[in-house]
Each structure stands twice: as C-alpha cells, then as structure tokens.
C-alpha positions in Angstrom: -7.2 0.4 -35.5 -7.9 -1.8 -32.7 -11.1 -2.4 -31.8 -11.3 -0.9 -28.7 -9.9 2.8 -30.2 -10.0 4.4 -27.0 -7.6 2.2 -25.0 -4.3 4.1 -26.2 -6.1 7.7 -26.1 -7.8 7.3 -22.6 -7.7 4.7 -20.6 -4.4 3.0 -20.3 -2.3 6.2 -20.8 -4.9 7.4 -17.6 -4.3 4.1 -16.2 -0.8 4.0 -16.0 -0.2 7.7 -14.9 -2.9 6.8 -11.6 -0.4 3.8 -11.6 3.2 6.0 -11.4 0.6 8.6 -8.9 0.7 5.3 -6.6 4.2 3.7 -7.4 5.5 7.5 -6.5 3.5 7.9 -3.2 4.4 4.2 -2.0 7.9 4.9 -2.8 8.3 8.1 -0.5 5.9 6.2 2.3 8.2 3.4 2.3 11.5 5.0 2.1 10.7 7.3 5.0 8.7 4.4 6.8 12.0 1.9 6.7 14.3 4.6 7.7 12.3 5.8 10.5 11.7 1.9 11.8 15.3 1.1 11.5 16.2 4.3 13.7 13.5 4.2 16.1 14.5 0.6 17.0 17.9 1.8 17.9 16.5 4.6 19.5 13.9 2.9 21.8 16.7 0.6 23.3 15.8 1.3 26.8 12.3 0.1 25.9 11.8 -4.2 26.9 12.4 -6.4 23.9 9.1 -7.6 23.1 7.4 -4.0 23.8 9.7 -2.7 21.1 8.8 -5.4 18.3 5.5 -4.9 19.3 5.0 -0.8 18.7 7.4 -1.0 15.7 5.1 -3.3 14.2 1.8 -1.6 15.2 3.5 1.7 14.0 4.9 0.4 10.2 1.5 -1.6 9.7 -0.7 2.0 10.5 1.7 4.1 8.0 0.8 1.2 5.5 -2.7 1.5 6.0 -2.8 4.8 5.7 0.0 4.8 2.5 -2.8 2.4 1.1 -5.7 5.0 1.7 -4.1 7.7 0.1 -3.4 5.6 -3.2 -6.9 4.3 -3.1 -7.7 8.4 -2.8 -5.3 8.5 -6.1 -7.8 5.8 -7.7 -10.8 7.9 -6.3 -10.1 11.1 -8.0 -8.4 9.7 -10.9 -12.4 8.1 -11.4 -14.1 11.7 -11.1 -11.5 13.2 -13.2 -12.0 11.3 -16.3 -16.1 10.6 -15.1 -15.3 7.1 -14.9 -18.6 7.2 -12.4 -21.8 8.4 -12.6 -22.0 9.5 -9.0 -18.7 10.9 -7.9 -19.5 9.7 -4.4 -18.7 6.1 -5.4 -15.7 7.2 -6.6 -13.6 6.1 -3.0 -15.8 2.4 -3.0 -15.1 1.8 -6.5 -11.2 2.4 -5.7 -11.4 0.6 -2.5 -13.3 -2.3 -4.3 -10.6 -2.2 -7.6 -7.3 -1.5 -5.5 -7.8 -4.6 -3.4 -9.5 -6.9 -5.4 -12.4 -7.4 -3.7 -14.7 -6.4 -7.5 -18.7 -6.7 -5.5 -19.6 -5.4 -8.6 -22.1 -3.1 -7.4 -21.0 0.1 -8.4 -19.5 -0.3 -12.0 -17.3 2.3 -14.2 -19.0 3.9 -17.4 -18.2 1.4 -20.3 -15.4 3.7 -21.6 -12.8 3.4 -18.7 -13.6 0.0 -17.3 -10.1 -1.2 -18.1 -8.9 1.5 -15.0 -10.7 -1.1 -12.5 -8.6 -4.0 -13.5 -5.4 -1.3 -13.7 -6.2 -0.3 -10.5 -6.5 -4.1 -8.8 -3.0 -4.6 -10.7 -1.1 -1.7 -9.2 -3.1 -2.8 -5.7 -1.8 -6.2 -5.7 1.9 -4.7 -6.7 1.7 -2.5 -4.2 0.4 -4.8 -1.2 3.5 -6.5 -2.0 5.8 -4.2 -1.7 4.3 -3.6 1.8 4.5 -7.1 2.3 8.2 -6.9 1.6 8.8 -3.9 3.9 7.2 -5.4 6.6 9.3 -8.4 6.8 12.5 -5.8 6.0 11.6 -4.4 9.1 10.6 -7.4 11.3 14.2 -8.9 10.7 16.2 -5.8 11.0 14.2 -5.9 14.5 15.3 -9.5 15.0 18.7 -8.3 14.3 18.7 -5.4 16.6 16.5 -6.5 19.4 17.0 -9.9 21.3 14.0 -11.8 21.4 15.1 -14.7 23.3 15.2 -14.2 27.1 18.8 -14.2 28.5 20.0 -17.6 29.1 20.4 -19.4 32.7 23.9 -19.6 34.0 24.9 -22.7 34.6 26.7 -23.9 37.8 29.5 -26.1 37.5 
C-alpha cells in the first residue's frame, strides 16, 4: 500500500465530500445571486444609472462574502467532525486560514488529516474564482442594461 495508508480511507474521500459540500452551496448562492442581479437591474430602472451599478455591486459582493463564510463554516465542521483539531474552537480559523490561503501556521491539523488544509485552500481558490467570474457576469450584464455614459450634447447646426 501506499505509504501514507490513510489517504484513500480518510482524508481525501473527507476532503473531497467537504469539497462537493462547498461546490454544492456555491452553486445554489450563485445561481440565485445572478438571477436575482440580472432582475433587480431591470427592476430598479427608475433608480440613476450610477446608483444602480453601485448597489448591485455592493449587494452581489455581500452575498459572496457571506456564500464564502458559510463554506469556510463547511471546512469548520468538517475539522471537528473527523477531530482534525485539538481544540474545536480553532476549527472556523483553521478554515478561514486553509480556504483562503493565507496558512499563518499557528493553529495546525492533527498529523492524520493535514492533507484537508491544502484540499480546503484548493477548493478556496476554485471557488474565489467562480465569484470572480460572477462578478464580472454581473458588472457587464449591468453595462448592458444600464447606460453609464451621460446623455450626449445636442449639437446645433
């Protein structure tokens, strides 16, 4: 066997199911997130241009912060199901610290699922993406929808 026995009867198959836990939570967030932009700019048409952009924006970027939290939650309790951490209070920081990369270091898994920290920065980095993506899906439907450019000066002739 290989010489790290545990990795196909713990921590990936633990690793990828936090993973789909994330991928399926992101999924629904987005779906409902760029539906809900893409109406509520049509629907806010009596609202000035720039305004609009502006609370559209404010709006999709607080849904992704949030969608974010709730997957580092997913990491969180995935860690104090399996007793990844000593202290189940440092379940959240470790996640936080995993999902997006930052690794201090500080707080460290128990030796037999530290392979979830690096799964966990994977799906993070996937997953900021994807927001990434949205974000600009959204910006130039808004574009499309909204003009930006102030009405142009008749000219006399």
């Amino acid at each position: 066997m290989f010489p790290g026995g545990d990795l196909f009867r713990g921590e990936i198959p633990v690793g990828i199911l936090a993973c789909l836990v994330n991928i399926a939570i992101h999924a629904v967030i987005m779906a409902v997130l760029t539906w809900t932009a893409h109406r509520t700019t049509v629907a806010t048409a009596a609202v000035h241009a720039r305004a609009r952009l502006i609370l559209v924006m404010m709006a999709t970027v607080m849904v992704l912060m949030l969608a974010h939290m709730l997957e580092i939650g997913a990491w969180g309790l995935t860690y104090v199901a399996v007793g990844a951490v000593e202290q189940p209070g440092d379940s959240f920081y470790l996640a936080f610290v995993n999902y997006t990369t930052l690794g201090y270091g500080d707080v460290l898994p128990v030796r037999r699922w530290r392979l979830l920290g690096p799964m966990a920065a994977m799906n993070g980095v996937l997953l900021f993406g994807w927001s990434t993506a949205v974000i600009y899906d959204i910006l130039r439907t808004i574009a499309h929808i909204i003009p930006l450019k102030s009405a142009q000066p008749e000219t006399t002739g």
